[in-house]
TIKE-68171 format. One line per 4 residues: for each residue z, x, y of N, C-alpha, C, O. Coordinates in pm, whole numbers. Layout:
N
Z/X/Y/Z/X/Y/Z/X/Y/Z/X/Y ~ ... .
***
This chain:
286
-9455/6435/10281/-9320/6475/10326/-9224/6357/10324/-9103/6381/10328 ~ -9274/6217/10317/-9203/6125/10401/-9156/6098/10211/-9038/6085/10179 ~ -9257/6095/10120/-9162/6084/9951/-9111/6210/9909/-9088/6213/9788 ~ -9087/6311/9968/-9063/6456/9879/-8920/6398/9929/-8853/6347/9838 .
-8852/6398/10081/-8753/6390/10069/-8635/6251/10012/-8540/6279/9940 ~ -8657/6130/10051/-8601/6092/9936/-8596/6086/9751/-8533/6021/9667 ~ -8691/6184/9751/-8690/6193/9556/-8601/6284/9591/-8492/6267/9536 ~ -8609/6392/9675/-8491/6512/9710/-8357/6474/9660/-8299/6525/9565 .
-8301/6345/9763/-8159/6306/9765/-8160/6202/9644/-8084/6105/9634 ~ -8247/6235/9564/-8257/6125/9441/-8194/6182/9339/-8109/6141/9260 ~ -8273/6327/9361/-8240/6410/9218/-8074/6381/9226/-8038/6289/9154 ~ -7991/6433/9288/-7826/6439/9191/-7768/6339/9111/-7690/6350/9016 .
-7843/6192/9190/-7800/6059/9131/-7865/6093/8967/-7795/6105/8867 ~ -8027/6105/8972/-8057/6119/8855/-7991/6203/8741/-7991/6170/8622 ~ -7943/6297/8785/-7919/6400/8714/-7778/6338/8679/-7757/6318/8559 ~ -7703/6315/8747/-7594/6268/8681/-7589/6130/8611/-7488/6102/8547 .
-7701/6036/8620/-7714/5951/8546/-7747/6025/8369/-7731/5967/8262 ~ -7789/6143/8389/-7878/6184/8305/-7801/6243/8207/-7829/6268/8090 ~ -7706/6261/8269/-7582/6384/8221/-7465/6299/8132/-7414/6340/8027 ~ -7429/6141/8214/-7334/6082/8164/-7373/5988/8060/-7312/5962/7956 .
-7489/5939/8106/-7550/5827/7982/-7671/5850/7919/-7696/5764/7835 ~ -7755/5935/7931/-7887/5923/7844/-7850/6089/7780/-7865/6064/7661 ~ -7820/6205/7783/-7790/6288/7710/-7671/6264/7607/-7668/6353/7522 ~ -7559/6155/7589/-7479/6140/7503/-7548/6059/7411/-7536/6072/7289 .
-7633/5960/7478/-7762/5893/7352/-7799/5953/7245/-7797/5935/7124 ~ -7848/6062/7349/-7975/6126/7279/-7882/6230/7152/-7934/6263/7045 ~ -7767/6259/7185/-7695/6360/7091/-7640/6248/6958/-7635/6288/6841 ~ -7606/6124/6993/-7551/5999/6912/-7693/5977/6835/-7662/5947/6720 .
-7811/5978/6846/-7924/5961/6799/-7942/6064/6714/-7951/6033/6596 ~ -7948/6153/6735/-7927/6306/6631/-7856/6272/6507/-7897/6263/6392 ~ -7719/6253/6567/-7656/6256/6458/-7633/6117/6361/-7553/6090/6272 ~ -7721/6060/6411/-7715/5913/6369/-7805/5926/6217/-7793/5833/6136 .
-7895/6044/6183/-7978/6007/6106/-7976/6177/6016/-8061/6217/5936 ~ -7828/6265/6073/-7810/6342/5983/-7655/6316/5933/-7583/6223/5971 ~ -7619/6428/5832/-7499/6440/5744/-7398/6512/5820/-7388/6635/5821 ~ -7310/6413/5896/-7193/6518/5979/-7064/6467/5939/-7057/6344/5927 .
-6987/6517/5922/-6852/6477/5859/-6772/6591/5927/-6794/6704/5884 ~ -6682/6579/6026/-6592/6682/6089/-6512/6746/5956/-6474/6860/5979 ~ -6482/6701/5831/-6437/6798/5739/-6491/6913/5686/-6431/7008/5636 ~ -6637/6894/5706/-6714/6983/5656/-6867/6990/5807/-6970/6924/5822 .
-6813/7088/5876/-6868/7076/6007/-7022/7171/5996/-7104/7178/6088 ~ -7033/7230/5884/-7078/7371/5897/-7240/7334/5902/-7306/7407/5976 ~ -7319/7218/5826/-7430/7179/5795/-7449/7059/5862/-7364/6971/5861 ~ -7548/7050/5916/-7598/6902/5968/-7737/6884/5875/-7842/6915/5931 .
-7744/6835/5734/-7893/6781/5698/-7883/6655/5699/-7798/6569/5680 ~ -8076/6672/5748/-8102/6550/5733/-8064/6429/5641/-8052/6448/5520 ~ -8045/6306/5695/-7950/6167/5609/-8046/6038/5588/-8046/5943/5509 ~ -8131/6082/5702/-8229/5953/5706/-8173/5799/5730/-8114/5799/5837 .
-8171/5692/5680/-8075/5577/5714/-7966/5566/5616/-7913/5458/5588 ~ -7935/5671/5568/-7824/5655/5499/-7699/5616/5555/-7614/5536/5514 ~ -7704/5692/5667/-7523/5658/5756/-7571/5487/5813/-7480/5404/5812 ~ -7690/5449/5853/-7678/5346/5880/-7651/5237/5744/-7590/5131/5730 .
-7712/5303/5677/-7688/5204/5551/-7572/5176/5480/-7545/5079/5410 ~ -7495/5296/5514/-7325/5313/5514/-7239/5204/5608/-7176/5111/5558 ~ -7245/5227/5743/-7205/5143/5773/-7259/5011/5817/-7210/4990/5928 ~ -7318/4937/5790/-7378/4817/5750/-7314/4766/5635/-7256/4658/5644 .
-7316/4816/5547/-7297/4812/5402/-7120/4778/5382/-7076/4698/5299 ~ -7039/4858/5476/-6909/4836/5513/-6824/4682/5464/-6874/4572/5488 ~ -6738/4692/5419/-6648/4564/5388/-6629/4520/5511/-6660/4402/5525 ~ -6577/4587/5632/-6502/4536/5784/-6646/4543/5884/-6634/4528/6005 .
-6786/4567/5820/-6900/4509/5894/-6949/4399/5967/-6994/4413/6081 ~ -6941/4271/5900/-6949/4137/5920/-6825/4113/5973/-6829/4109/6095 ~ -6677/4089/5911/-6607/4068/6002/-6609/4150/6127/-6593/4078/6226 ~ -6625/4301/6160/-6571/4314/6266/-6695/4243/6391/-6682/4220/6511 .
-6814/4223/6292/-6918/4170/6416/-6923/4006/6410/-7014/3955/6475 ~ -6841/3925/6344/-6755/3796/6378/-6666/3823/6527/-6695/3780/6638 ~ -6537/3918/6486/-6430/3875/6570/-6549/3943/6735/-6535/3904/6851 ~ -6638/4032/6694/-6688/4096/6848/-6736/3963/6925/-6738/3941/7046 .
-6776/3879/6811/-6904/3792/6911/-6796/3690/6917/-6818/3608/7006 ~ -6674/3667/6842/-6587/3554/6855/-6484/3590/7045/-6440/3520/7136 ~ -6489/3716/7018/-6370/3778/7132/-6474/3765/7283/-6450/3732/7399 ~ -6559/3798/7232/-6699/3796/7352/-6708/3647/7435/-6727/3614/7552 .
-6681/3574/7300/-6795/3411/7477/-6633/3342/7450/-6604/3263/7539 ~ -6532/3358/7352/-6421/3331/7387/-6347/3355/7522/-6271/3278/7579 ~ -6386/3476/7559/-6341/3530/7689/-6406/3495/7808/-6341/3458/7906 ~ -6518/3502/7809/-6621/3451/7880/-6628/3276/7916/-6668/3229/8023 .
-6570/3187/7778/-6553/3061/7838/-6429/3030/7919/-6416/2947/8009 ~ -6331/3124/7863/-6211/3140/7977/-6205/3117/8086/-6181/3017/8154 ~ -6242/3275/8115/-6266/3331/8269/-6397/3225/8356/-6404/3195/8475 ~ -6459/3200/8277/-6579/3112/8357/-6518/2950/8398/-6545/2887/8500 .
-6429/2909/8286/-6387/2805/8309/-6216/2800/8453/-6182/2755/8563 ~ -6187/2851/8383/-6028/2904/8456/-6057/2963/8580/-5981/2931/8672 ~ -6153/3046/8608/-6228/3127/8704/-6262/2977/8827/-6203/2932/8925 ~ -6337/2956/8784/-6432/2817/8863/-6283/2731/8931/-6256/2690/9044 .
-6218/2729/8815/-6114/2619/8896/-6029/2686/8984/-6016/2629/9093 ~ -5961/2800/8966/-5845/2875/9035/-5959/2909/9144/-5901/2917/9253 ~ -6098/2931/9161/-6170/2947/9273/-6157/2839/9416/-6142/2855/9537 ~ -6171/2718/9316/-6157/2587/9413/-6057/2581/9433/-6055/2521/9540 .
-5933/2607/9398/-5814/2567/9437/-5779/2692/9547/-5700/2671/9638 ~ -5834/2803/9533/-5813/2905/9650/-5895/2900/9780/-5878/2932/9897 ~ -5962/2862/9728/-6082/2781/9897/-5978/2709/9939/-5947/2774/10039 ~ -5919/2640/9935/-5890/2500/9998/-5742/2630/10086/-5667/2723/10056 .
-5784/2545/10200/-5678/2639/10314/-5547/2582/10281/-5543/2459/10294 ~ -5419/2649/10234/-5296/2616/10246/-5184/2725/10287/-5224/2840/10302 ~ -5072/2702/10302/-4947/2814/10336/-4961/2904/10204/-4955/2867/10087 ~ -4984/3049/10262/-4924/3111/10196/-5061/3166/10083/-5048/3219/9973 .
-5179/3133/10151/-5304/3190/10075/-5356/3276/10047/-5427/3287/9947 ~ -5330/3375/10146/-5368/3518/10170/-5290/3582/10021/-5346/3642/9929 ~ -5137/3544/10035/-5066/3614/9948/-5103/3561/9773/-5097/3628/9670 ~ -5124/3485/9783/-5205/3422/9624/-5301/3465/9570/-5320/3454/9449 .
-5365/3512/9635/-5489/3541/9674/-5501/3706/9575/-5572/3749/9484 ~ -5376/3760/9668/-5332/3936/9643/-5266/3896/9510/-5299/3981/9426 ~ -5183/3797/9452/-5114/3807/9322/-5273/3781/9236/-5311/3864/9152 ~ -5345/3675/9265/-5427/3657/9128/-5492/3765/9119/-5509/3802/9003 .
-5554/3861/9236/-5659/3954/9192/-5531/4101/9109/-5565/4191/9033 ~ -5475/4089/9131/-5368/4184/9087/-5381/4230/8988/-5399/4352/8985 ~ -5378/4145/8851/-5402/4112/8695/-5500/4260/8627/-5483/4326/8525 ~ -5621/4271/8753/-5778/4316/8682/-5689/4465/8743/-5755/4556/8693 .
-5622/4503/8790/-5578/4627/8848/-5507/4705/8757/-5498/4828/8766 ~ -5446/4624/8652/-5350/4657/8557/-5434/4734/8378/-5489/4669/8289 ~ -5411/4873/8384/-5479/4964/8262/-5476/4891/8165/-5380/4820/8136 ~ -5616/4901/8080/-5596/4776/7920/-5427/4828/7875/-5334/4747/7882 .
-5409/4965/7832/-5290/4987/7759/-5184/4936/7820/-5088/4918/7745 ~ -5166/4901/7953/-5029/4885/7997/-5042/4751/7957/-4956/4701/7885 ~ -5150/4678/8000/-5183/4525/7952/-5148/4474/7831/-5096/4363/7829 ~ -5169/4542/7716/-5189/4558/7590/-4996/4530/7593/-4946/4420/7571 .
-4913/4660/7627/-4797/4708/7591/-4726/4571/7666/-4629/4520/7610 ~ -4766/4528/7763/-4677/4442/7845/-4666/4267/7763/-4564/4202/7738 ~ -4780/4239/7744/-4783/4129/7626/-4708/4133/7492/-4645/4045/7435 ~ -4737/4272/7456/-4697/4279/7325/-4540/4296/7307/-4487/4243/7209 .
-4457/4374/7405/-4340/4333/7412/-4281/4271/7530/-4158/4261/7524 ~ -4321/4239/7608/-4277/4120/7713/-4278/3955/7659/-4178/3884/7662 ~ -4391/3918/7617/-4448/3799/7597/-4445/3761/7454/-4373/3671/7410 ~ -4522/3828/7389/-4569/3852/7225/-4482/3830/7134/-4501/3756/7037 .
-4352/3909/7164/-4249/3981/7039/-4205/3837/6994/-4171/3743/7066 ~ -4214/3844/6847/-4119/3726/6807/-3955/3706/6853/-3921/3589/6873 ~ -3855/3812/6872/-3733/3812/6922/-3706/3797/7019/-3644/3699/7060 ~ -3752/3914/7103/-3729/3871/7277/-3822/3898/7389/-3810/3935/7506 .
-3923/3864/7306/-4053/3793/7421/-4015/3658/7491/-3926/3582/7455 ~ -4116/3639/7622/-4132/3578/7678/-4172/3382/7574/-4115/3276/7600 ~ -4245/3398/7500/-4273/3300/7446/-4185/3242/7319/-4176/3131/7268 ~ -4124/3372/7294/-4039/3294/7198/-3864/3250/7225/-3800/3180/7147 .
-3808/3313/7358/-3735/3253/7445/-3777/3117/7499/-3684/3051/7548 ~ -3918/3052/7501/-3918/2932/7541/-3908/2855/7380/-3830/2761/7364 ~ -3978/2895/7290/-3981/2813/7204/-3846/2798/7131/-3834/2703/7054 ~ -3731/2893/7150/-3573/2854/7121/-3528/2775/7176/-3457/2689/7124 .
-3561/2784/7311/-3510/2698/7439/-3573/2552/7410/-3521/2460/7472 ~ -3676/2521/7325/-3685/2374/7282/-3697/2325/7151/-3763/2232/7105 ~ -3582/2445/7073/-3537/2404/6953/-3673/2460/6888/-3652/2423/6773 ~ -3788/2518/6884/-3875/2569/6776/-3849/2675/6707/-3749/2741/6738 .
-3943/2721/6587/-3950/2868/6590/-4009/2951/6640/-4125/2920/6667 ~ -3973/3071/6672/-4085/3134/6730/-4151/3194/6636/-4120/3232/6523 ~ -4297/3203/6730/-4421/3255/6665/-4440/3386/6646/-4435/3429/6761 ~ -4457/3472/6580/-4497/3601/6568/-4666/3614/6578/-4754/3620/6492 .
-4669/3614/6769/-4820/3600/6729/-4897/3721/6727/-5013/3699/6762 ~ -4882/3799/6709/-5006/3933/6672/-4999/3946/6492/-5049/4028/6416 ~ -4925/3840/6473/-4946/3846/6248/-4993/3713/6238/-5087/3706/6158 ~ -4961/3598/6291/-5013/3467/6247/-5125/3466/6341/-5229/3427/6287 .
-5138/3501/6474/-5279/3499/6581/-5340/3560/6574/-5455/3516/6586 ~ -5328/3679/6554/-5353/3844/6628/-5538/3841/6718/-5576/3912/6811 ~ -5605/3745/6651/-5779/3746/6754/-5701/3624/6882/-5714/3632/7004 ~ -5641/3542/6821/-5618/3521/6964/-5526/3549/7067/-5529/3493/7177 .
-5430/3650/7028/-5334/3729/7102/-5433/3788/7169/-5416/3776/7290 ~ -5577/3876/7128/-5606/3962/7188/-5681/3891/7297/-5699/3927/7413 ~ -5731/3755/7220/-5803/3700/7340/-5738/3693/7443/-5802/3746/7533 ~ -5622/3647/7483/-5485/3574/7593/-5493/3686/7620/-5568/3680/7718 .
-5463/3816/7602/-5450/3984/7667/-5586/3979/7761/-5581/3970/7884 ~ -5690/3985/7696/-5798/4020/7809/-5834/3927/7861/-5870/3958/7975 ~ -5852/3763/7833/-5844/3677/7920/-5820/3696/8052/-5886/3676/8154 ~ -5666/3757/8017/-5587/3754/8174/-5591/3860/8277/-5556/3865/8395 .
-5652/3955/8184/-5719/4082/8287/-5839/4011/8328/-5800/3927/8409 ~ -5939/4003/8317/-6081/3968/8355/-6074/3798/8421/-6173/3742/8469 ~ -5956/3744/8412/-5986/3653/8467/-5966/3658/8661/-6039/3589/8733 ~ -5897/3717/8698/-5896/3793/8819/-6007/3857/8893/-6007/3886/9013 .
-6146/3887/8766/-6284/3912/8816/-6364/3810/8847/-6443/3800/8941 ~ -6332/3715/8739/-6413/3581/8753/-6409/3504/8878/-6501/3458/8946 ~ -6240/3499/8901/-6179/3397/9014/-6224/3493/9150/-6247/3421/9247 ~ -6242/3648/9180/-6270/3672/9324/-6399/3655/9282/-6352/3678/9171 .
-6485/3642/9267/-6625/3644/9239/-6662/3487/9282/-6737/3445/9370 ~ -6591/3425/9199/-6614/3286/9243/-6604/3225/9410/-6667/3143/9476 ~ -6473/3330/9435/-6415/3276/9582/-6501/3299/9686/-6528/3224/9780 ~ -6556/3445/9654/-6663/3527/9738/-6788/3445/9724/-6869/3470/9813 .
-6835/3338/9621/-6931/3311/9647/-6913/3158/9717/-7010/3112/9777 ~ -6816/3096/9710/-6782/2955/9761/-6758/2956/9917/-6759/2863/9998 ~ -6738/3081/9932/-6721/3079/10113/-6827/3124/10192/-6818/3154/10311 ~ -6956/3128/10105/-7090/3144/10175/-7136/3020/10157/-7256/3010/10182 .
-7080/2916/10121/-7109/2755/10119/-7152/2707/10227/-7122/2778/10324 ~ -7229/2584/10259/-7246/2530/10393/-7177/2428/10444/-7220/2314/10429 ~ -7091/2445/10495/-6978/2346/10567/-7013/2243/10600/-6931/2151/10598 ~ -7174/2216/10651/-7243/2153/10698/-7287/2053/10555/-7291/1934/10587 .
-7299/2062/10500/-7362/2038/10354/-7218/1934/10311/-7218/1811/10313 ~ -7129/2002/10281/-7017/1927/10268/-6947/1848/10333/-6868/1772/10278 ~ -6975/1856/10514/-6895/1790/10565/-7009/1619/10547/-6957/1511/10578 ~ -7117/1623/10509/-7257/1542/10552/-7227/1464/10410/-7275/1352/10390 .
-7154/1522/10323/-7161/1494/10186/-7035/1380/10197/-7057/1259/10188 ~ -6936/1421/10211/-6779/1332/10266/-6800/1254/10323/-6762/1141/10291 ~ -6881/1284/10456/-6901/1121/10520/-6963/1014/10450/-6911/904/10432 ~ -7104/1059/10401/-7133/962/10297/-7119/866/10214/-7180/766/10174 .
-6928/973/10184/-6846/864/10070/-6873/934/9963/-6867/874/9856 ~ -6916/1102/9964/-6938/1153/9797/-6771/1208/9767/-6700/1283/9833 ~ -6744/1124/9616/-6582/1170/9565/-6619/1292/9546/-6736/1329/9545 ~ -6509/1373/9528/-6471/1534/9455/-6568/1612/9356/-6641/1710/9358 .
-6517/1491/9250/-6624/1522/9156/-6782/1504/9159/-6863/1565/9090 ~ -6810/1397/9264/-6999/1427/9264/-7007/1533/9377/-7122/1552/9417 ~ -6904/1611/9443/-6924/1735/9532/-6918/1810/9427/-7030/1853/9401 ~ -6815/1858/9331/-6821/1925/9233/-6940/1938/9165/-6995/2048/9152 .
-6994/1814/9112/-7153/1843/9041/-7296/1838/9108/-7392/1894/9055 ~ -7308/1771/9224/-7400/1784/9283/-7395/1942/9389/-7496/1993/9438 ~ -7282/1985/9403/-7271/2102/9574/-7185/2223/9458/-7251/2323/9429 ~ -7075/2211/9411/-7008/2302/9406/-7075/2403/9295/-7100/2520/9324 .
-7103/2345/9160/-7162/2419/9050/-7263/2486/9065/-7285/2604/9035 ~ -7358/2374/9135/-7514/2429/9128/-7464/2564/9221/-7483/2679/9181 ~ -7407/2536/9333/-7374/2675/9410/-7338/2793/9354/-7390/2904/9367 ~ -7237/2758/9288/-7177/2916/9202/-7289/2909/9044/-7231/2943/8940 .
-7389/2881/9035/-7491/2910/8953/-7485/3063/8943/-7440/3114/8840 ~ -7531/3139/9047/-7612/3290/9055/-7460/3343/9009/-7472/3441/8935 ~ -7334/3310/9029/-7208/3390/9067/-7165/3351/8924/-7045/3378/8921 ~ -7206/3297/8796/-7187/3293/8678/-7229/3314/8607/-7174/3308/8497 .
-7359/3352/8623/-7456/3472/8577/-7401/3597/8575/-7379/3671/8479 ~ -7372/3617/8739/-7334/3745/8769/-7210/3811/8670/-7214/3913/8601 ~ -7070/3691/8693/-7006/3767/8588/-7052/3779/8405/-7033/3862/8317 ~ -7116/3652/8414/-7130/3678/8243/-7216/3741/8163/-7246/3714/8046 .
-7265/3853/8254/-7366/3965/8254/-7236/4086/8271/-7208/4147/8168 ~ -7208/4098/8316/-7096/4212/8372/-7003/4233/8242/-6982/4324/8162 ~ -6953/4087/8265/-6812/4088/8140/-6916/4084/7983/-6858/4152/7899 ~ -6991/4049/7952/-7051/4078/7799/-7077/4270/7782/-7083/4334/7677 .
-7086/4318/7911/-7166/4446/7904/-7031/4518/7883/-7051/4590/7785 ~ -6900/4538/7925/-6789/4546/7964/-6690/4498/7781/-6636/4576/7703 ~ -6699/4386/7774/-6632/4311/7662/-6639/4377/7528/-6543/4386/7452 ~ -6805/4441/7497/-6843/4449/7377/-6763/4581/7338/-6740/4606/7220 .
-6721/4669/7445/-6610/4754/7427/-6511/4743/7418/-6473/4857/7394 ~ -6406/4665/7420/-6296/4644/7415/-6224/4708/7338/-6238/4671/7222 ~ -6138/4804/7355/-6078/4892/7242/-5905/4900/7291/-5814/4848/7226 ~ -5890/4961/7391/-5724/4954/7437/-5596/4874/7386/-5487/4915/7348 .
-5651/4741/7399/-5556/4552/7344/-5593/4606/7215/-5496/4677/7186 ~ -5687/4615/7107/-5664/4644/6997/-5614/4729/6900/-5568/4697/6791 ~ -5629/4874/6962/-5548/5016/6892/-5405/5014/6912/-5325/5056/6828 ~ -5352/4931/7103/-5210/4931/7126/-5153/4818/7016/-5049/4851/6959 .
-5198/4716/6989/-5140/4597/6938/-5167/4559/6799/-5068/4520/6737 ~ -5267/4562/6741/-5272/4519/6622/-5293/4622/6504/-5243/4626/6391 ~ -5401/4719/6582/-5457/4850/6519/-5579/4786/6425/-5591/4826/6310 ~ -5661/4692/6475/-5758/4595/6365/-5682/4537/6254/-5744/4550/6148 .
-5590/4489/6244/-5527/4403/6158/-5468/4263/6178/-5509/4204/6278 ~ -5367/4188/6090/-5402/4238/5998/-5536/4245/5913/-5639/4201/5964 ~ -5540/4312/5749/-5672/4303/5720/-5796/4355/5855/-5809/4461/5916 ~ -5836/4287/5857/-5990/4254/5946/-6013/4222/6058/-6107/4248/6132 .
-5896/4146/6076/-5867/4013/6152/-5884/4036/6339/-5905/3952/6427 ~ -5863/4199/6348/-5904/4198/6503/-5988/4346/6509/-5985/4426/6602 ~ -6051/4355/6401/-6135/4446/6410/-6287/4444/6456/-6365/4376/6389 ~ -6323/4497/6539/-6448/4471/6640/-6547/4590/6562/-6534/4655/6458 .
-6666/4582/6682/-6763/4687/6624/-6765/4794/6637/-6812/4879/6562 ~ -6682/4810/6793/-6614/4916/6907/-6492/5020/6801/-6460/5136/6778 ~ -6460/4886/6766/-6323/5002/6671/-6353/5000/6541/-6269/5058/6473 ~ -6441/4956/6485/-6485/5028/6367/-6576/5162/6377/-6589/5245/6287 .
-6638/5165/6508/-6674/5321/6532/-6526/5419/6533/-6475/5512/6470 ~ -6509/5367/6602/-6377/5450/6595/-6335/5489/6479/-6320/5610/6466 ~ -6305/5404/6368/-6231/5446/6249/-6312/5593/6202/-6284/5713/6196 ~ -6436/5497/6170/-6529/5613/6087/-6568/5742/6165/-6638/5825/6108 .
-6518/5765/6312/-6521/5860/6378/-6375/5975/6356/-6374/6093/6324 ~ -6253/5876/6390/-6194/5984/6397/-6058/5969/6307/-5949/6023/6328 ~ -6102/5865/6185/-6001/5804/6078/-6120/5862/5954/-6084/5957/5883 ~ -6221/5817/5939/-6282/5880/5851/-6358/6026/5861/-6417/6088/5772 .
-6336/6059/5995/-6449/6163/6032/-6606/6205/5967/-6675/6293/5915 ~ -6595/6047/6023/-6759/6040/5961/-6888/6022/6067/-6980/5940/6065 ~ -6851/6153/6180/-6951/6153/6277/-7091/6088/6267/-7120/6037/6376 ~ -7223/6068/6143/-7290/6022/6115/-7288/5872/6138/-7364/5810/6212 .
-7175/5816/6051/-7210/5682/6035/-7160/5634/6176/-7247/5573/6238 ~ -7076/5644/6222/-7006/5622/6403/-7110/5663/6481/-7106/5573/6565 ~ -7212/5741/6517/-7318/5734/6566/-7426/5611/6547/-7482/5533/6624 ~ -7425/5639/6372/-7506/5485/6368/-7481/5370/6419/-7571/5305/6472 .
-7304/5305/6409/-7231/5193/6469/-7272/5213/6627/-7291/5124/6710 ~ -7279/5329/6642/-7311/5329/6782/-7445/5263/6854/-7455/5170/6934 ~ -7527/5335/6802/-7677/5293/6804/-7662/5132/6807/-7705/5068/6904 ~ -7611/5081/6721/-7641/4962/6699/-7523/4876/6806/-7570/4767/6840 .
-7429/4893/6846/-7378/4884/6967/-7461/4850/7122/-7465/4765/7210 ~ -7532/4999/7078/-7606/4978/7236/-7727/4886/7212/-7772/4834/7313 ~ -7780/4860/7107/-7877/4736/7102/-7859/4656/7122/-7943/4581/7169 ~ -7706/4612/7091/-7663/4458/7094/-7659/4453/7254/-7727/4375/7321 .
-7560/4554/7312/-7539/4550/7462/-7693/4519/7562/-7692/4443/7658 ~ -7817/4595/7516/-7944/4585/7562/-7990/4433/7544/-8037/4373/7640 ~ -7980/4391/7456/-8022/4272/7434/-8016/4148/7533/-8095/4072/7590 ~ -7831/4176/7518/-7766/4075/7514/-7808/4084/7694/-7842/3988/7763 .
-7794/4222/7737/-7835/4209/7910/-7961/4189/7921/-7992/4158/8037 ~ -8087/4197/7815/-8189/4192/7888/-8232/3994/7901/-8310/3940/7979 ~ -8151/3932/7801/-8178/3775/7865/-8087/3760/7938/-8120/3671/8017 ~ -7944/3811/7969/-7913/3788/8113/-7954/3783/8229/-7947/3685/8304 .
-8012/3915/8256/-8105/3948/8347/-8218/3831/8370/-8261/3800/8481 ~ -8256/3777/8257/-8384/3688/8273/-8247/3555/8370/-8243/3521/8488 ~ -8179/3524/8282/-8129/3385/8349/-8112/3409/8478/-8128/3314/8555 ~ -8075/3548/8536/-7966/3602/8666/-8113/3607/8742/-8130/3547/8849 .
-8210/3676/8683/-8343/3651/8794/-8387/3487/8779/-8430/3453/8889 ~ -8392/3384/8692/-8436/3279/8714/-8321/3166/8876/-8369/3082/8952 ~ -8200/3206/8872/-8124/3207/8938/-8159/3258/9090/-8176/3181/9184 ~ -8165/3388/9096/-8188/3404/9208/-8352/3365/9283/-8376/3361/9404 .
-8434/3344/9186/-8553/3314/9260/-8547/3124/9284/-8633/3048/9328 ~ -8437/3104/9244/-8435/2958/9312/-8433/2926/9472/-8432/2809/9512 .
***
């Protein structure tokens, strides 16, 4: 009696785990290895690895799985780096912290598309963006950066969303610090920086795991910053693996091979979490 009823209050979780992520698998797996083309809906035969061999085989293949893995630890050295510091600088008690506090986490609150739209003509626009009003203002030209940048426009777009995850994550883990530890450390005579490398890093160890497990699982999707802003262009140039499913889904309507991209999507995502997981448990069993 004492296991019937929690498997009881188990089942709905399961079931809706079951419902949202392992039955859309299992239908993406189907069609991953027959002939579906929404133009011609009427037959599903068997394809065998043909759709995979299709898209593999793809011109925007290799690049788009460049810019994925380029957009991936690009973002990730960001937020981890930028994260860590805007962390320490928000620990430290000053006027007016609370409210800093509410602007930086703000950023991660904001929809990719509005994100996307707000860069691209706020900031972005060669005429009367934000960046190219400064670069008049000191005699340059301005840049048209989603045609001369466009992978790193997109980077600076999600950068600045996710970096707002990094920095409360960080903060949340720096204020379970031991005061005691630090105050023992100062008297000593330890500068900033050997608190920084001996106390502060090793500390936020587990809490940089944590995000760079989260944000890779999260990242490898990225689609919003790219369909609003560049549309994978030009050429190649910000085309991912995420939106090359897309194309061949609902630009080529080539349900088959977009299943396959898919498949191979969620491998990379499995992977890539299952040595996270190893570092994030070597971490916590310290």
């Amino acid at each position: 009696m004492k296991r019937i009823i929690p498997r009881t209050l188990l089942t709905p979780a399961v079931l809706a785990v079951s419902v949202i992520s392992v039955i859309p698998l299992l239908i993406a797996l189907y069609y991953a290895f027959v002939r579906y083309s929404m133009l011609d809906p009427s037959g599903h035969p068997f394809h065998g690895l043909a759709n995979f061999h299709f898209f593999f085989t793809d011109a925007s293949f290799l690049p788009a799985l460049q810019n994925t893995f380029t957009l991936l630890f690009s973002v990730m050295l960001v937020t981890v780096v930028l994260g860590t510091a805007l962390g320490l600088l928000i620990n430290e008690a000053f006027p007016g912290r609370a409210v800093v506090r509410v602007l930086l986490i703000s950023p991660f609150l904001v929809m990719p598309a509005v994100n996307a739209l707000m860069w691209k003509n706020m900031l972005l626009n060669p005429i009367y963006g934000l960046f190219a009003q400064i670069s008049l203002f000191f005699g340059a030209t301005p840049v048209d950066w989603l045609s001369a940048h466009p992978l790193f426009s997109i980077i600076m777009m999600v950068s600045w969303q996710w970096l707002p995850f990094a920095c409360l994550i960080f903060m949340t883990a720096l204020q379970s610090m031991d005061r005691e530890q630090l105050e023992a450390a100062r008297m000593d005579g330890a500068t900033y920086l050997q608190q920084l490398r001996y106390l502060y890093i090793p500390h936020l160890g587990r809490a940089v795991s944590v995000v760079l497990m989260i944000e890779m699982i999260f990242l490898l999707s990225i689609f919003a910053e790219i369909f609003t802003t560049t549309g994978g262009g030009p050429g190649f140039d910000t085309t991912t693996i995420t939106f090359m499913i897309y194309q061949q889904a609902l630009l080529s309507y080539d349900i088959g091979a977009a299943s396959a991209g898919a498949l191979f999507a969620v491998l990379i995502a499995n992977i890539a979490a299952f040595f996270l997981m190893r570092v994030i448990g070597k971490n916590l069993s310290k």
